[in-house]
PASEBA-1860 file (N, C-alpha, C; in nm, 3 decimals):
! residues 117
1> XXXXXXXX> 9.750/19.295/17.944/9.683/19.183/18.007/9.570/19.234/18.097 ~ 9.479/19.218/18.081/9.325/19.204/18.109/9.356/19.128/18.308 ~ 9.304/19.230/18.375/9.278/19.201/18.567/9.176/19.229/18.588 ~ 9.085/19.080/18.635/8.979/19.116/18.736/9.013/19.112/18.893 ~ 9.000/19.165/18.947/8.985/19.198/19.101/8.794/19.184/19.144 ~ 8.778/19.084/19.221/8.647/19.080/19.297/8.686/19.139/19.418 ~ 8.576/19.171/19.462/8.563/19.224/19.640/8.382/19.226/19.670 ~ 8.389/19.254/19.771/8.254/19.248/19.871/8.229/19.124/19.925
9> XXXXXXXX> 8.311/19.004/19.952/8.317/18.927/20.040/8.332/18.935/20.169 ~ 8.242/18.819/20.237/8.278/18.837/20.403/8.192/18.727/20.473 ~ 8.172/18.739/20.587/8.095/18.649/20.679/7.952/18.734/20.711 ~ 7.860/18.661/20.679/7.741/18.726/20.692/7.640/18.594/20.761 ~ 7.531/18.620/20.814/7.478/18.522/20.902/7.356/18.497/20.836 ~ 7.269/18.373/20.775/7.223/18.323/20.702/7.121/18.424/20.692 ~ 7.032/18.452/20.583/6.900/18.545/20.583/6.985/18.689/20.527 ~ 7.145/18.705/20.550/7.166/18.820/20.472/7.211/18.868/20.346
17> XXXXXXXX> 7.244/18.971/20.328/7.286/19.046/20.158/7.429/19.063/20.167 ~ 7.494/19.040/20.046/7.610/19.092/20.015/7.601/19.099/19.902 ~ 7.698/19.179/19.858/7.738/19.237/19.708/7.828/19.247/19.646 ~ 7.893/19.108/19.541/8.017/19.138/19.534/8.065/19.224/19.426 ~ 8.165/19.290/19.376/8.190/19.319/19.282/8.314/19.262/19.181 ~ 8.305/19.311/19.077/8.437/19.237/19.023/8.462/19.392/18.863 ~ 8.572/19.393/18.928/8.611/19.580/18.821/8.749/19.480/18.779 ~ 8.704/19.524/18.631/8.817/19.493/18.514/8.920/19.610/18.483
25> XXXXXXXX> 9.042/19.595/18.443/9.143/19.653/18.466/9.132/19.736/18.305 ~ 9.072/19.706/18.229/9.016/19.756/18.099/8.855/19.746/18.045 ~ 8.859/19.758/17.947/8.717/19.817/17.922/8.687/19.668/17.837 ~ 8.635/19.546/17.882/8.628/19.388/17.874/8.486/19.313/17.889 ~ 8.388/19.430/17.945/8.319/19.384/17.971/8.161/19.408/17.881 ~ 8.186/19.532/17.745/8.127/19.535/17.656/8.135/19.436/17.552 ~ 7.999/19.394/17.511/8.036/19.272/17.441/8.037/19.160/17.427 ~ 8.112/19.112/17.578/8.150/18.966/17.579/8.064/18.880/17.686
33> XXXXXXXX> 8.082/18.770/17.690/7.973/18.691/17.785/8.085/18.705/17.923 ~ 7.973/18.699/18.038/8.088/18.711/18.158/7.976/18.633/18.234 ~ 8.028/18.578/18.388/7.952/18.525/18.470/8.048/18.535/18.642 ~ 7.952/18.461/18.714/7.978/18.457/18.868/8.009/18.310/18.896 ~ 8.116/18.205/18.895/8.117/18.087/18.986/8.183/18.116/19.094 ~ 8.165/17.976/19.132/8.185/17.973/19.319/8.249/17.828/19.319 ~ 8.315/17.779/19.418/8.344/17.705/19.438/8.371/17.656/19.628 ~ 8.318/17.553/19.620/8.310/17.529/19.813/8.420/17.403/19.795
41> XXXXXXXX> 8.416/17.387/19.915/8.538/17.292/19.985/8.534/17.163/19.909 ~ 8.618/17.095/19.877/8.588/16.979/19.833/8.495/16.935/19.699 ~ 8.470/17.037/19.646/8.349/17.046/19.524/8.402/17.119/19.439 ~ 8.317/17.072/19.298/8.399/17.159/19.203/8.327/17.269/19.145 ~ 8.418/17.354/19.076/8.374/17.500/19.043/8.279/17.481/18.997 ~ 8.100/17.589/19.049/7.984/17.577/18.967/7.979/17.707/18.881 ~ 7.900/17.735/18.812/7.830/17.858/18.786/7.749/17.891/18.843 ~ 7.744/18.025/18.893/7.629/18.079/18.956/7.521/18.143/18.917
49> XXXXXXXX> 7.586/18.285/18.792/7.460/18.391/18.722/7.580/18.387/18.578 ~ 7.516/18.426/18.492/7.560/18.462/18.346/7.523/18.530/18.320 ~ 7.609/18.649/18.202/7.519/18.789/18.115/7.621/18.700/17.992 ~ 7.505/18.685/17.911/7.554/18.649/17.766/7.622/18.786/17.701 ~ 7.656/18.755/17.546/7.691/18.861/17.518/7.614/18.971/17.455 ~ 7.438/18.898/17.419/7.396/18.959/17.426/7.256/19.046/17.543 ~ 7.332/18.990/17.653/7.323/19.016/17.768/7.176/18.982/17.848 ~ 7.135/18.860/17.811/7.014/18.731/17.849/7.154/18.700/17.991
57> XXXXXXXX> 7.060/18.710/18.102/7.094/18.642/18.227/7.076/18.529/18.240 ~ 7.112/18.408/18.303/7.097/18.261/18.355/7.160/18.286/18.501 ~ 7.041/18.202/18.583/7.079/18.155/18.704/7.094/18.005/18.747 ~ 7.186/17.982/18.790/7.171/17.830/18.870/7.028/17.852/18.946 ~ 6.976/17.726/18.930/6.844/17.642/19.011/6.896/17.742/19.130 ~ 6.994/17.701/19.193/7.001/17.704/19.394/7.009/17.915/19.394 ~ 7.009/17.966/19.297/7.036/18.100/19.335/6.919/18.182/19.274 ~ 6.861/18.092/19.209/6.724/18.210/19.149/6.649/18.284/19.234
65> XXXXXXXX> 6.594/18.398/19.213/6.500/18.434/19.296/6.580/18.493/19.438 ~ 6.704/18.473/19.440/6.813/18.527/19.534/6.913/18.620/19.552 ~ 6.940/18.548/19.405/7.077/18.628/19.345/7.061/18.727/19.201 ~ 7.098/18.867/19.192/7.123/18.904/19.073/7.255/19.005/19.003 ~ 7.266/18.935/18.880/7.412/18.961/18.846/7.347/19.085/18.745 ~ 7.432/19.179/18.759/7.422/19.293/18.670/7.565/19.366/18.586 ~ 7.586/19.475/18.534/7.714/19.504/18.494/7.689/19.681/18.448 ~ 7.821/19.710/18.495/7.797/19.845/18.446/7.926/19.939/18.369
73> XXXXXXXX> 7.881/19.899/18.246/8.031/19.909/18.098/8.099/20.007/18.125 ~ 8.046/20.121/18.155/8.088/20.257/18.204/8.228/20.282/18.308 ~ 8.131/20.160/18.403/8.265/20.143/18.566/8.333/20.028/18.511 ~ 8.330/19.968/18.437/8.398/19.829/18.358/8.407/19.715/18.506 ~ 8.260/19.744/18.549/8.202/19.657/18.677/8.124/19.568/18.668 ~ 8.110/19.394/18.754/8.007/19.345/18.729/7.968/19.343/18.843 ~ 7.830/19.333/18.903/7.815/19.280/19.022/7.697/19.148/19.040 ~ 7.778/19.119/19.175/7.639/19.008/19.185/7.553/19.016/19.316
81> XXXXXXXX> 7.444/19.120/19.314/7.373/19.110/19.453/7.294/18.987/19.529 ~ 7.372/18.950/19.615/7.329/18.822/19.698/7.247/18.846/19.799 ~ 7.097/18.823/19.814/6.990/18.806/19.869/6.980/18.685/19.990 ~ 6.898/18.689/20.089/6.883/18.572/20.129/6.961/18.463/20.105 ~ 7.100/18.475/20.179/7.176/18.398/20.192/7.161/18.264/20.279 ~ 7.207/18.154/20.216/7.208/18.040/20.303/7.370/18.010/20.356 ~ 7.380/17.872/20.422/7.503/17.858/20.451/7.517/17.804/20.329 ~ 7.457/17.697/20.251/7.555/17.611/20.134/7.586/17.734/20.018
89> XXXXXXXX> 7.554/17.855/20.084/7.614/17.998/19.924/7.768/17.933/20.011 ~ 7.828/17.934/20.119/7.965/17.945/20.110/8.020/17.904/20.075 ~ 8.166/17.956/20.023/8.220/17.945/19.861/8.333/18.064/19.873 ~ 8.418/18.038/19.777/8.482/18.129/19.737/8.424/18.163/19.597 ~ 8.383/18.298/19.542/8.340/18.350/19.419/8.429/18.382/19.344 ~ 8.399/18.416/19.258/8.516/18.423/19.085/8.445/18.466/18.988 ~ 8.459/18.585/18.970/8.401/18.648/18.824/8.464/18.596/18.755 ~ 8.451/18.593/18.589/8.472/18.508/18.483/8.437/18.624/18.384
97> XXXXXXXX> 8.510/18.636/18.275/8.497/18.714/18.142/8.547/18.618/18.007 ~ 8.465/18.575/17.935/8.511/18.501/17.830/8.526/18.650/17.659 ~ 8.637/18.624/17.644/8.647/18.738/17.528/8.615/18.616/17.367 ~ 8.532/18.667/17.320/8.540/18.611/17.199/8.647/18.662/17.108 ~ 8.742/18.760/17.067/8.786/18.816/16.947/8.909/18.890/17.024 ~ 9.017/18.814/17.084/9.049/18.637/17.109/8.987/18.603/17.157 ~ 8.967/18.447/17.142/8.901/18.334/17.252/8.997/18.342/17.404 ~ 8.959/18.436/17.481/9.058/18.421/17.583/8.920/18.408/17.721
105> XXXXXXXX> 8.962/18.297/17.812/8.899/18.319/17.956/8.968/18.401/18.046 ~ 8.952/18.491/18.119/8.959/18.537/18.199/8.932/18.510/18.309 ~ 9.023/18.516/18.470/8.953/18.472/18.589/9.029/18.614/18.710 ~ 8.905/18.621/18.816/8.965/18.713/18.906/9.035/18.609/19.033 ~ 9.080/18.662/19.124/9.134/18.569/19.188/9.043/18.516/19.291 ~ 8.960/18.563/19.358/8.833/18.497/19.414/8.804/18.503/19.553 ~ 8.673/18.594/19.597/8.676/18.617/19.666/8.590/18.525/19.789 ~ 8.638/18.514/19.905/8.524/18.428/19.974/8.423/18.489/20.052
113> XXXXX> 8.343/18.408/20.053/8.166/18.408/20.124/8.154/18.316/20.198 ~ 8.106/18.360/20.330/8.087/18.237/20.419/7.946/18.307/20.515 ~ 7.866/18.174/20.549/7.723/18.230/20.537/7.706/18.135/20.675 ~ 7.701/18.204/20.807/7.683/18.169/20.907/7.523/18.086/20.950 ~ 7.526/17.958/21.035/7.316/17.992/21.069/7.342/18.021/21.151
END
């Protein structure tokens, strides 16, 4: 069974960087489409960044130009460097790995972000 673990969450004060990561417990991340959602209080889970599988990025509107998701097959790591943070980034984050060959989703357990003004 396939474990993501995220980390690099925390409280940071609006205007700053964080970086989260999310390391797979196997080698899951060649290949397959994976992404970054978030989810805030009372709202439901968005997407944030995507790497297809053939690895074309998508950003949500609210994170372009802010945020960038990268991956590195080697460390069986994704990350998502968060730029110019606002308060509405706060959220709890959740890497995501969709396996095609099984159709299986994958979820890490999720880490939170909270973005002070």
């Amino acid at each position: 069974q396939v474990q993501l673990v995220e980390s690099g969450g925390g409280l940071v004060q609006a205007g700053g960087s964080l970086r989260l990561s999310c390391t797979a417990s196997g080698s899951i991340f060649s290949g397959n489409a994976m992404g970054w959602y978030r989810q805030a209080p009372g709202k439901q889970r968005e997407l944030v960044a995507r790497i297809s599988r053939g690895g074309i990025t998508t950003y949500a509107d609210s994170v372009k130009g802010r945020f960038t998701i990268s991956r590195d097959t080697d460390k069986n790591t994704m990350y998502l460097q968060m730029n110019s943070l606002k308060p509405e980034d706060t959220a709890v984050y959740y890497c995501n790995v969709f396996t095609t060959f099984p159709p299986v989703n994958y979820w890490g357990q999720g880490t939170q972000v909270t973005v002070s003004s």
